[in-house]
Residue frames as qw, qx, qy, qz and C-alpha x, y, z in Angstrom:
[[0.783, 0.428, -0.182, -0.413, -37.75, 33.78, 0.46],
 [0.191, 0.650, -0.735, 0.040, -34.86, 31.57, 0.78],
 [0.214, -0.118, 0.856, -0.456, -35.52, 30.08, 3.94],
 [0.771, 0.192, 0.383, -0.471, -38.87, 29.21, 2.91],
 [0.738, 0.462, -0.338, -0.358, -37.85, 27.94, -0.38],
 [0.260, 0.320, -0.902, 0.131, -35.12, 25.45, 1.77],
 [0.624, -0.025, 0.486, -0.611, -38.37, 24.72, 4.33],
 [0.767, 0.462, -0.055, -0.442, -40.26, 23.44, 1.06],
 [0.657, 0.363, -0.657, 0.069, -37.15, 21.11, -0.36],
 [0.048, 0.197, -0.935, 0.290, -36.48, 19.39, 2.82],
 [0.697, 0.277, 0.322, -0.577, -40.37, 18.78, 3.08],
 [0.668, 0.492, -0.233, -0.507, -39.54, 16.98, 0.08],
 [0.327, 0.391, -0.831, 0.220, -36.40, 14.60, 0.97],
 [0.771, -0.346, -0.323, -0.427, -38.28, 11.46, 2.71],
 [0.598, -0.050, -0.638, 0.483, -35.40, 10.63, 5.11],
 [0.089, 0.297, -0.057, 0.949, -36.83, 14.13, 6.38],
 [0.583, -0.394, -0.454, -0.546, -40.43, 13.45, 6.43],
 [0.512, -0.376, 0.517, -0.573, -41.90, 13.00, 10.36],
 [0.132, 0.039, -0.990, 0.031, -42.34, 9.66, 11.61],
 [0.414, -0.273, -0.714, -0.494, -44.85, 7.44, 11.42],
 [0.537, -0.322, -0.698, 0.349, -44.76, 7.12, 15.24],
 [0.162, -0.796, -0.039, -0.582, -46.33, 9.89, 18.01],
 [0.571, -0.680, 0.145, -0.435, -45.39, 10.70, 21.06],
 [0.703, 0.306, -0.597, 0.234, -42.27, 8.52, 21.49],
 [0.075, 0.417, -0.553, 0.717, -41.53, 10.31, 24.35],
 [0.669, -0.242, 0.227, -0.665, -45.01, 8.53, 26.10],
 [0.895, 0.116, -0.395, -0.174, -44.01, 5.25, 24.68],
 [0.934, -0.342, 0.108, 0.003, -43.09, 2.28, 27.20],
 [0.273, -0.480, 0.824, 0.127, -39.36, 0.54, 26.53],
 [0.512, 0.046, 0.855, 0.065, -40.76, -2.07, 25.09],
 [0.590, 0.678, 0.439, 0.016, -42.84, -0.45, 22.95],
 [0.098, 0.804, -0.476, -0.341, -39.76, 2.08, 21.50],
 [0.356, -0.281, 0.851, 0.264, -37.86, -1.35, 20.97],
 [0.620, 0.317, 0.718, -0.018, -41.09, -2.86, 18.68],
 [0.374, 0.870, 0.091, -0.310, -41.17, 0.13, 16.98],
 [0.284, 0.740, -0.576, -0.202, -37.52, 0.60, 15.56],
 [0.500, -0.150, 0.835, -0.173, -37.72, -3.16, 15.14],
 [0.531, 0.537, 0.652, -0.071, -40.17, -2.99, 12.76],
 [0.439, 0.886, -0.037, -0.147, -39.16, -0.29, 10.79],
 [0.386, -0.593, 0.698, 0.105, -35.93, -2.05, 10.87],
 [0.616, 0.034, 0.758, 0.213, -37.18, -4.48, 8.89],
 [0.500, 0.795, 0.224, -0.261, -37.76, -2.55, 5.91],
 [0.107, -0.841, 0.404, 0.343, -34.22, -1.90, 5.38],
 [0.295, -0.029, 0.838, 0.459, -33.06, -5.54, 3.61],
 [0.588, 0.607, 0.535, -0.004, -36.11, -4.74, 1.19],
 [0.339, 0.934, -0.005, -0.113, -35.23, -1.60, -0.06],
 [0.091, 0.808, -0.430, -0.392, -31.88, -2.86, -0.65],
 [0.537, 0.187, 0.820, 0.060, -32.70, -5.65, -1.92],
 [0.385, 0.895, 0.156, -0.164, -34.48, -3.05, -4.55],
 [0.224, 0.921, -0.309, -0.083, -31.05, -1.51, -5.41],
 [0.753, -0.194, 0.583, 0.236, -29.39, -4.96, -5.71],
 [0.615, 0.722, 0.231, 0.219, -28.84, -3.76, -9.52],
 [0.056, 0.920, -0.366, 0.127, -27.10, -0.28, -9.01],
 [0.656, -0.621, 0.408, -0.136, -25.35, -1.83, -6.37],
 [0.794, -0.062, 0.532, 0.288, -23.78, -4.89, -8.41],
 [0.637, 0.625, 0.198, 0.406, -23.10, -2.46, -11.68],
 [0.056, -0.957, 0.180, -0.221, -21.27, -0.36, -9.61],
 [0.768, -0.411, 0.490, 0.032, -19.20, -3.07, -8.12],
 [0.770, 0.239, 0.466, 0.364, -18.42, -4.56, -11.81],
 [0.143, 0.975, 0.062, 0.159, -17.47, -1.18, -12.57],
 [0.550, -0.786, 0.238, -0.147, -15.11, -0.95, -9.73],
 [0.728, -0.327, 0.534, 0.279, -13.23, -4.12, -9.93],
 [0.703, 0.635, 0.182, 0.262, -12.59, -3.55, -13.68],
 [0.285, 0.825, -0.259, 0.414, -10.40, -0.43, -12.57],
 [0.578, -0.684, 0.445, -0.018, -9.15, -2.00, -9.07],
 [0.861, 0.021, 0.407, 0.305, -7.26, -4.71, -11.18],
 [0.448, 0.645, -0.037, 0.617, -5.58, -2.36, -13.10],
 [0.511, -0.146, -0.416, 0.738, -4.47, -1.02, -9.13],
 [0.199, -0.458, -0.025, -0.866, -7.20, 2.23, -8.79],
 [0.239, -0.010, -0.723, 0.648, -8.55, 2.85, -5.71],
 [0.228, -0.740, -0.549, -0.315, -12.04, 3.70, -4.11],
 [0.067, 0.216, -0.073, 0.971, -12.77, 6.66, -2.37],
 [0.116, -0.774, -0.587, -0.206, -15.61, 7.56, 0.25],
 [0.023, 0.223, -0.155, 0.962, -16.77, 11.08, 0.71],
 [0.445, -0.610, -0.655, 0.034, -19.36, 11.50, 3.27],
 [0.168, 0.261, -0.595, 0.742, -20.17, 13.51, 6.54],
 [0.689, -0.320, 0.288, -0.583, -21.70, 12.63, 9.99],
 [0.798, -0.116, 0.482, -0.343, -22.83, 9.61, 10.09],
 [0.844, 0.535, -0.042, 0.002, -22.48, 8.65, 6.59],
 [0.412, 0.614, -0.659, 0.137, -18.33, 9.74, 6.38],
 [0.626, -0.455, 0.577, -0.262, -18.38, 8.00, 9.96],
 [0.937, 0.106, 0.317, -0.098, -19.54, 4.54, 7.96],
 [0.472, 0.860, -0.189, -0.041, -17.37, 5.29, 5.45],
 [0.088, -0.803, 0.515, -0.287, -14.16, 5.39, 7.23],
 [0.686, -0.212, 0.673, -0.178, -15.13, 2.24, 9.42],
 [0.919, 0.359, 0.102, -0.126, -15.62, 0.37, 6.10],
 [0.534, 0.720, -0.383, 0.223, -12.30, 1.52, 4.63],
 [0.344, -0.596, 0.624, -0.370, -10.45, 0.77, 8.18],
 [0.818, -0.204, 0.528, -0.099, -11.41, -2.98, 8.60],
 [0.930, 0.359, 0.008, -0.080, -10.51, -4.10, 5.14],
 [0.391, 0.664, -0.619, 0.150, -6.78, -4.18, 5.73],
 [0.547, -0.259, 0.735, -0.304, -7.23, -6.37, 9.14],
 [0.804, 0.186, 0.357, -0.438, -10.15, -8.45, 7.38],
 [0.851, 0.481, 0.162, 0.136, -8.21, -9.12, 3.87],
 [0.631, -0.300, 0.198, 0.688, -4.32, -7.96, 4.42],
 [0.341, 0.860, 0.287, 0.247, -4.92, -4.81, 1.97],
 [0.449, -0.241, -0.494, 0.704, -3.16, -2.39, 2.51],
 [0.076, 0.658, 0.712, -0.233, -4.82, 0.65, 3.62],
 [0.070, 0.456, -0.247, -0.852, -4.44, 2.95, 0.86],
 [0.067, 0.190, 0.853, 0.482, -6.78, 0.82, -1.23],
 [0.221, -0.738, -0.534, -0.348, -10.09, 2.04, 0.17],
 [0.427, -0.028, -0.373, 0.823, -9.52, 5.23, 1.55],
 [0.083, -0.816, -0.571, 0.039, -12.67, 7.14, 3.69],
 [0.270, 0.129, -0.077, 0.951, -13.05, 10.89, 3.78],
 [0.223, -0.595, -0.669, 0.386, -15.17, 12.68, 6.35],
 [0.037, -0.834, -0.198, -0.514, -16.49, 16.47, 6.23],
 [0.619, -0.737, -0.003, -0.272, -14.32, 18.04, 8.72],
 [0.428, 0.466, -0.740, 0.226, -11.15, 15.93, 8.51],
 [0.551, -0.074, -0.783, 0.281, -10.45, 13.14, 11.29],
 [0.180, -0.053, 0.449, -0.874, -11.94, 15.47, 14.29],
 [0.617, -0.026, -0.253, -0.745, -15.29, 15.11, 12.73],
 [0.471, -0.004, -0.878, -0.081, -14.99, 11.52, 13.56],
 [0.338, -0.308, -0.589, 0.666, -15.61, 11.96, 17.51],
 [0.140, 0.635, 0.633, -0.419, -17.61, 15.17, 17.19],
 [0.416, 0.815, 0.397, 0.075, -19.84, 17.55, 14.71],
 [0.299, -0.069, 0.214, 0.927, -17.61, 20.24, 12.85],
 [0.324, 0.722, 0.221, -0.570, -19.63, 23.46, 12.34],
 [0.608, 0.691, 0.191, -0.340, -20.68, 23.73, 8.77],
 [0.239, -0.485, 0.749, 0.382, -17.92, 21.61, 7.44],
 [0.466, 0.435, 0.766, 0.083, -20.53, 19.49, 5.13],
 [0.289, 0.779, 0.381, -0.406, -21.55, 23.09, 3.49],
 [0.094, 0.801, -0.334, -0.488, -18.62, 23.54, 1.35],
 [0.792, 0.524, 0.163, -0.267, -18.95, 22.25, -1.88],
 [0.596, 0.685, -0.399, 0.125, -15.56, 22.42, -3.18],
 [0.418, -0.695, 0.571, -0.127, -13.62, 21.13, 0.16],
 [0.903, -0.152, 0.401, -0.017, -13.90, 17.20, -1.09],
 [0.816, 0.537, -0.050, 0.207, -12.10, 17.84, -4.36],
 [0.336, -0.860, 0.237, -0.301, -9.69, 19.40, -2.00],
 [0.769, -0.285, 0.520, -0.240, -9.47, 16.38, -0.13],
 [0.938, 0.257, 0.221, -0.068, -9.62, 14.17, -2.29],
 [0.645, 0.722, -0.101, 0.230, -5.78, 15.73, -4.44],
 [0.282, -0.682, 0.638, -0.221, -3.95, 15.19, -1.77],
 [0.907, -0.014, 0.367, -0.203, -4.47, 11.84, -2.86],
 [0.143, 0.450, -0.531, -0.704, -2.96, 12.22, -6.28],
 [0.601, 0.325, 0.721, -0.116, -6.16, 10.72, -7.57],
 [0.150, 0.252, -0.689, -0.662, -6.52, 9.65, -11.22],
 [0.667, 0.032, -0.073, -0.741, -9.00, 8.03, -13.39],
 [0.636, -0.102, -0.747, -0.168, -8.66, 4.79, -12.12],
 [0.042, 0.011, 0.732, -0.680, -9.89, 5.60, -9.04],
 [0.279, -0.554, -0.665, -0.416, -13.56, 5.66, -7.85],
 [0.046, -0.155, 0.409, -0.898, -15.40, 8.22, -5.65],
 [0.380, -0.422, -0.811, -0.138, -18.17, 7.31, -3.76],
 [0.214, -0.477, -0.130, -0.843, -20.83, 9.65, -2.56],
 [0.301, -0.482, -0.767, 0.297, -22.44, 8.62, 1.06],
 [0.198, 0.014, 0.269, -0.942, -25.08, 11.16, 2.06],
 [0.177, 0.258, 0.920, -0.236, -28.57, 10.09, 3.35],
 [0.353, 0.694, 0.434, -0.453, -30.46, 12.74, 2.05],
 [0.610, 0.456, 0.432, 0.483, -28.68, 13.19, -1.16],
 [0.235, 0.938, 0.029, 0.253, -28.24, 16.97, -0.96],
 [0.543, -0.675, 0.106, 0.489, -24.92, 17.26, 1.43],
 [0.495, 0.855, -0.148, -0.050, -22.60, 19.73, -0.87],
 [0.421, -0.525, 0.729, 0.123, -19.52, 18.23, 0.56],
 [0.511, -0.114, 0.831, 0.185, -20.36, 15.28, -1.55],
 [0.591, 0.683, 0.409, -0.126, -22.04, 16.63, -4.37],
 [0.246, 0.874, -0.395, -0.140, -19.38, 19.17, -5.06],
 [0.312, -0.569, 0.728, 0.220, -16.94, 16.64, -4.76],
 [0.602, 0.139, 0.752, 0.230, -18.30, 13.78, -7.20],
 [0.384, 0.853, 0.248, -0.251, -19.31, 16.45, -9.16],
 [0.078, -0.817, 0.522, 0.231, -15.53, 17.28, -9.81],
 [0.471, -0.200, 0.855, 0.078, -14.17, 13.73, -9.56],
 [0.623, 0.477, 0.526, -0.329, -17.01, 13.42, -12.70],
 [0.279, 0.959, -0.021, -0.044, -15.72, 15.94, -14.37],
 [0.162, -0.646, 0.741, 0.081, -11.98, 14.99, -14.02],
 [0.560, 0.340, -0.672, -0.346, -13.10, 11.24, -15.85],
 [0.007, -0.147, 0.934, -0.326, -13.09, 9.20, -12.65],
 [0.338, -0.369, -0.861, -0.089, -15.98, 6.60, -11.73],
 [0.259, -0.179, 0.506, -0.803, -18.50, 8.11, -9.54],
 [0.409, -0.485, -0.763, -0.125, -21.21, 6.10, -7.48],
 [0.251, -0.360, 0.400, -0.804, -23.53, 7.05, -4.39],
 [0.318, -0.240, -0.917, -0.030, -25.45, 6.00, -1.68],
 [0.169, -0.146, 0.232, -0.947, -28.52, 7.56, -0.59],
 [0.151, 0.284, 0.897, -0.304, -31.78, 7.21, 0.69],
 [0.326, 0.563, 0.201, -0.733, -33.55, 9.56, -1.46],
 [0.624, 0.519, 0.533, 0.239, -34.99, 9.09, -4.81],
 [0.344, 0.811, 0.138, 0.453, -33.74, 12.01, -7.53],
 [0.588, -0.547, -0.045, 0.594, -31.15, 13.78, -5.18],
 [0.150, 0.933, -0.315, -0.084, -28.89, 16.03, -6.02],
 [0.202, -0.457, 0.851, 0.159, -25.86, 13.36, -5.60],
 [0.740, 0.215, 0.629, 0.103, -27.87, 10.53, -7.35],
 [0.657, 0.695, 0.292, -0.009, -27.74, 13.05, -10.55],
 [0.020, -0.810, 0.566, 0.152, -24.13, 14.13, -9.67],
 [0.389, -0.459, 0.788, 0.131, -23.05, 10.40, -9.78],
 [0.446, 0.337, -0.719, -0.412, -22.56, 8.12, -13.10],
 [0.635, -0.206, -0.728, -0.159, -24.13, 4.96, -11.24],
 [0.150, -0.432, 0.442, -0.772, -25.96, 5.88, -8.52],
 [0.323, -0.124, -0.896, 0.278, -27.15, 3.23, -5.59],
 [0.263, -0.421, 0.122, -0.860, -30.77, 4.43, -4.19],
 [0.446, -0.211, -0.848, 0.193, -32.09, 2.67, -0.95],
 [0.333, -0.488, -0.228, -0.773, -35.36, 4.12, -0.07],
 [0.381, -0.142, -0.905, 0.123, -36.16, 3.24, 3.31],
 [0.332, -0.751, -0.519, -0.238, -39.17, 5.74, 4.18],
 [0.301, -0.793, 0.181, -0.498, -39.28, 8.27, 7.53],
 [0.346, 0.241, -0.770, 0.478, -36.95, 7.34, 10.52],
 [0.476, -0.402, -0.693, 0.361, -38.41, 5.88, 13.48],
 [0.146, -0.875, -0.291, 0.360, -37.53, 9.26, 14.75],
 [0.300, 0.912, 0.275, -0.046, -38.04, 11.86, 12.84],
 [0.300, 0.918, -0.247, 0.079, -34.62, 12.98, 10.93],
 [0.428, -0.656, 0.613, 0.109, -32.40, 10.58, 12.61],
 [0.863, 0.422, -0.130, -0.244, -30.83, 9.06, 9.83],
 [0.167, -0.468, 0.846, -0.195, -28.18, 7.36, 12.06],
 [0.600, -0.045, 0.544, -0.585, -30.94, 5.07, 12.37],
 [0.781, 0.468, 0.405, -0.082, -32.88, 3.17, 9.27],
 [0.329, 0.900, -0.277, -0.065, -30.61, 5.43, 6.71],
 [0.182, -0.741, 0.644, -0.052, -27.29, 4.23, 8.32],
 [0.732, 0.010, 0.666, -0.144, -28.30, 0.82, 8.76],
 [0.773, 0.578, 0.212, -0.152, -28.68, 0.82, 4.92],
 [0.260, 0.917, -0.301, 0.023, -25.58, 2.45, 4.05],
 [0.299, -0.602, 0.737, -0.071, -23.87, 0.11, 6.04],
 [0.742, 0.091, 0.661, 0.065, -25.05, -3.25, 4.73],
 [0.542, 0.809, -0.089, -0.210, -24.32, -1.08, 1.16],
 [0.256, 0.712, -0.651, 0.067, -20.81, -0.89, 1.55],
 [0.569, -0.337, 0.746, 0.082, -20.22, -4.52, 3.42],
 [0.820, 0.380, 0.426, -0.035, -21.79, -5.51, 0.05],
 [0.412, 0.891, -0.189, 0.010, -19.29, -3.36, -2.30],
 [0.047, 0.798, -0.594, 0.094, -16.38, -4.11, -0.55],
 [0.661, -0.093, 0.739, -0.093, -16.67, -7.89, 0.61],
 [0.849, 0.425, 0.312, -0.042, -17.71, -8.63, -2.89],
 [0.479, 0.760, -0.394, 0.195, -14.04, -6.76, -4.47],
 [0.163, -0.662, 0.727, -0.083, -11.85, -8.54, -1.99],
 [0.853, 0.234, 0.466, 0.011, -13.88, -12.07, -3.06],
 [0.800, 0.588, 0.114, -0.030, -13.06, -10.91, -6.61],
 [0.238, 0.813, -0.523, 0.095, -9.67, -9.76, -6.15],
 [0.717, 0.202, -0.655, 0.125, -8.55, -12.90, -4.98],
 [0.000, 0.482, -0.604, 0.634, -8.35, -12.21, -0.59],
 [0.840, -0.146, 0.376, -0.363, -10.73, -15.34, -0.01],
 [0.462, 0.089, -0.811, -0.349, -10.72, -19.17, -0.80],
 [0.098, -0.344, -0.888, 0.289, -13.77, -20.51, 0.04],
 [0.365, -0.873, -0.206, -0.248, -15.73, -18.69, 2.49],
 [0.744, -0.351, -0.199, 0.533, -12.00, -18.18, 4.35],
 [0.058, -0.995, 0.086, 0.008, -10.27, -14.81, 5.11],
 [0.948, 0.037, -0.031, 0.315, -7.27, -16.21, 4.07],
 [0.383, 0.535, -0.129, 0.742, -5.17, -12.63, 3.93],
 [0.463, -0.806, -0.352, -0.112, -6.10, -11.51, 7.37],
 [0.413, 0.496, -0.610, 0.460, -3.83, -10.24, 9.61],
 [0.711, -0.337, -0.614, 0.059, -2.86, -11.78, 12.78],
 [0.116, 0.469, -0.306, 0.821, -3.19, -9.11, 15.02],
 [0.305, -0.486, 0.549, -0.607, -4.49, -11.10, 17.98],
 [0.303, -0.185, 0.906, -0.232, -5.03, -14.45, 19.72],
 [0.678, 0.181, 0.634, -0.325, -8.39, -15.42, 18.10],
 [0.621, 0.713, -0.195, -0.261, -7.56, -14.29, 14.82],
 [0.091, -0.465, 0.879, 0.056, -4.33, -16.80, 15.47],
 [0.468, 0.074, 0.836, -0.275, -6.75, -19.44, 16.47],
 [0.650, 0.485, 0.199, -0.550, -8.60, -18.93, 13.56],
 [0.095, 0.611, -0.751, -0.231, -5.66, -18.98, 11.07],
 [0.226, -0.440, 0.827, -0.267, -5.03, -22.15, 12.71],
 [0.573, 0.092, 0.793, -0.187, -7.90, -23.81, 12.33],
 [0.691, 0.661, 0.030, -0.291, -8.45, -22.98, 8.56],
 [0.120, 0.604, -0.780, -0.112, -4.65, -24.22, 7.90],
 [0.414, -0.112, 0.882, -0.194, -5.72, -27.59, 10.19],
 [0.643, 0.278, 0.457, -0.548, -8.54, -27.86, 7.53],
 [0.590, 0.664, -0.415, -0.194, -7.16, -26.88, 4.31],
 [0.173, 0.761, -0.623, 0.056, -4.55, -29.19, 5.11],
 [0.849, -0.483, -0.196, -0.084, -5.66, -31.95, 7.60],
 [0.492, 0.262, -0.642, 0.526, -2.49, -31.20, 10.08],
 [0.460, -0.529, -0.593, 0.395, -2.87, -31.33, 14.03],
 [0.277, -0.936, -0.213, 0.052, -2.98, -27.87, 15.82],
 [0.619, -0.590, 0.253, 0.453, 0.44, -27.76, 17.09],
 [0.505, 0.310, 0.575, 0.564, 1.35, -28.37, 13.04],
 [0.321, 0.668, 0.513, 0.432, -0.54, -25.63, 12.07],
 [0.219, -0.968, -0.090, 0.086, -0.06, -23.16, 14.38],
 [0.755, -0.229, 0.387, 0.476, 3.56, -23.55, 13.79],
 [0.442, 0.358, 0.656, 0.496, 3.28, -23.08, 10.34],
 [0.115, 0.896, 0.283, 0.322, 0.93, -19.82, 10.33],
 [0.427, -0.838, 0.030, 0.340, 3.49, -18.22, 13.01],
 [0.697, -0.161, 0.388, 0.581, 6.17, -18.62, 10.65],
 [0.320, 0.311, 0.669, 0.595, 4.64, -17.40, 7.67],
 [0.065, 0.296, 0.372, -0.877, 2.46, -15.17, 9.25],
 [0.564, 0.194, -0.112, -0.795, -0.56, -15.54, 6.95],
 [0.731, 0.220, 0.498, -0.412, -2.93, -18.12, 6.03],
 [0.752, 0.639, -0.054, -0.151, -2.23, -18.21, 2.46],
 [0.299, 0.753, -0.578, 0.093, 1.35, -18.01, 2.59],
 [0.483, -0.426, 0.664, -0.380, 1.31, -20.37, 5.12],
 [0.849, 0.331, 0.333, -0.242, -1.10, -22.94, 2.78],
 [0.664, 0.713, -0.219, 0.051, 1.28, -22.17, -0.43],
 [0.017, 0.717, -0.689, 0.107, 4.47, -22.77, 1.50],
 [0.654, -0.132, 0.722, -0.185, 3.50, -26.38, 3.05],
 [0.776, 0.451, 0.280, -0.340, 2.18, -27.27, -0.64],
 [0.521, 0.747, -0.413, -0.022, 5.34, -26.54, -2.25],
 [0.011, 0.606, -0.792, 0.074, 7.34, -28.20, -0.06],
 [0.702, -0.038, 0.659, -0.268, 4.75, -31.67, 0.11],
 [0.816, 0.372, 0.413, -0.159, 4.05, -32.17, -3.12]]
C-alpha cells in the first residue's frame, strides 16, 4: 500500500512526468540536440514567471545581510551540487569572504563527486548541518530541490522556520512539500525533462540562472560593483590582473603600465581606485 501510494505522488510531481519525446534512443545527433534545444527554451519563461518570488526573496535577504546574516543552501544531487558552485565563486567574483554564502549538500563534501546512498532521506540531518554553523535569525536558508519533496531540505527549512530564520526555495514543482515548508517560496515550472526524470537537465538549468539572480543582485546591493565592474574581485590569475587593469585604466584614464602598478600594490580594484583618488585630488 505504501509503495503504491509513493507510485501515485511521483505520478504527480511534473519534473517526474515522461517526456514529451519517444524513442530517444532511435533519434539521430542532430535531432537529440533540436530537441533539448527546444525545451531549453522554456526555461527563461518560467522564470521569468517567478521574477516576483524571486525579487521578494532577495529584498528579504539583503535587509538581514546588512545587518551581517548569512545565506544558506541546502540541497542534494544536483541541486546541493548548484548550490555549492554558487556559494564558491562569490568570494573570487566579489572579494566576500566565504562564510557569507555557505552551500550544504546531502551527504557532506563526498556527495559532491559521487551519489551517497540515501543521504537526501533524512529529514533531520540539514538542521544538523546547518548548527555547526552557529546559525541565528539573521541568517537565511534556502531550499534547492527540483521536485520539492527531498526531506533533507524540507526537514531542514522546516526547522530553520521554526527557529525564526528566513526560509526561501527553489523548485520546479507547483505546491511541494518545500514550497509549503518555506516562508517565500520561488516556483519555476519548467514541464517534463527532455529525458524523462533527468532534472540535471531543464530543472538545473533553472535553478542555476535562480541563484546567479539572488546572489549577483546582493553583491550589486551590498556595494561589490560600480558600474557593471567587479571591482572586489580577487586577483588570483593573469586575466583577472588584466582585467583589474583595464577597469583602473578606465576609471581613471592612466596608461597600462600606471595601472597595473597601482592594482599590484593595492591588490584590488577598489582599493586601488580609492587610493590614487586620495592622493590626486
Amino acid at each position: 500500500m505504501m509503495q503504491r501510494s509513493k507510485d501515485k505522488d511521483l505520478k504527480k510531481i511534473i519534473t517526474e512526468q515522461p517526456s514529451k519525446y519517444q524513442e530517444l534512443d532511435k533519434m539521430s545527433v542532430r535531432e537529440l540536440i533540436e530537441g533539448i534545444n527546444r525545451e531549453d527554451a522554456h526555461v527563461h519563461k518560467a522564470v521569468r514567471k517567478a521574477l516576483p518570488q524571486i525579487e521578494k526573496l532577495i529584498e528579504q535577504i539583503l535587509i538581514r545581510m546588512k545587518k551581517s546574516g548569512r545565506v544558506f543552501y541546502l540541497g542534494s544531487g544536483t541541486s546541493g551540487r548548484l548550490g555549492i558552485l554558487d556559494a564558491s565563486e562569490l568570494p573570487p567574483t566579489f572579494g566576500v569572504p566565504d562564510n557569507m554564502v555557505i552551500g550544504l549538500i546531502a551527504g557532506g563534501d563526498v556527495a559532491l563527486r559521487k551519489a551517497v546512498e540515501k543521504a537526501e532521506d533524512n529529514p533531520e540531518k540539514a538542521w544538523e548541518d546547518l548548527q555547526r554553523y552557529n546559525i541565528n535569525t539573521l541568517d537565511t536558508v534556502i531550499g534547492i530541490a527540483a521536485s520539492g519533496t527531498t526531506p533533507y531540505v524540507v526537514g531542514g527549512l522546516e526547522q530553520a522556520g521554526d527557529k525564526g530564520l528566513l526560509t526561501g526555495c527553489i523548485t520546479c514543482n507547483p505546491g511541494s512539500p518545500v514550497a509549503q515548508v518555506a516562508e517565500i517560496p520561488v516556483e519555476v515550472i519548467v514541464g517534463p525533462e527532455f529525458l524523462t526524470g533527468s532534472t540535471r537537465m531543464k530543472a538545473g538549468t533553472a535553478q542555476k540562472m535562480v541563484l546567479n539572480m539572488i546572489t549577483t543582485s546582493l553583491m550589486i546591493k551590498l556595494g561589490k560593483v560600480k558600474g557593471n565592474k567587479m571591482i572586489n574581485m580577487q586577483l588570483t590569475n593573469k586575466k583577472l590582473v588584466g582585467r583589474g587593469t583595464r577597469m583602473i585604466m578606465e576609471e581613471l584614464s592612466l596608461d597600462a603600465e600606471e595601472a597595473r602598478d597601482l592594482l599590484l600594490k593595492h591588490g584590488s580594484v577598489r582599493v586601488a581606485i580609492e587610493a590614487w583618488k586620495k592622493n590626486n585630488y
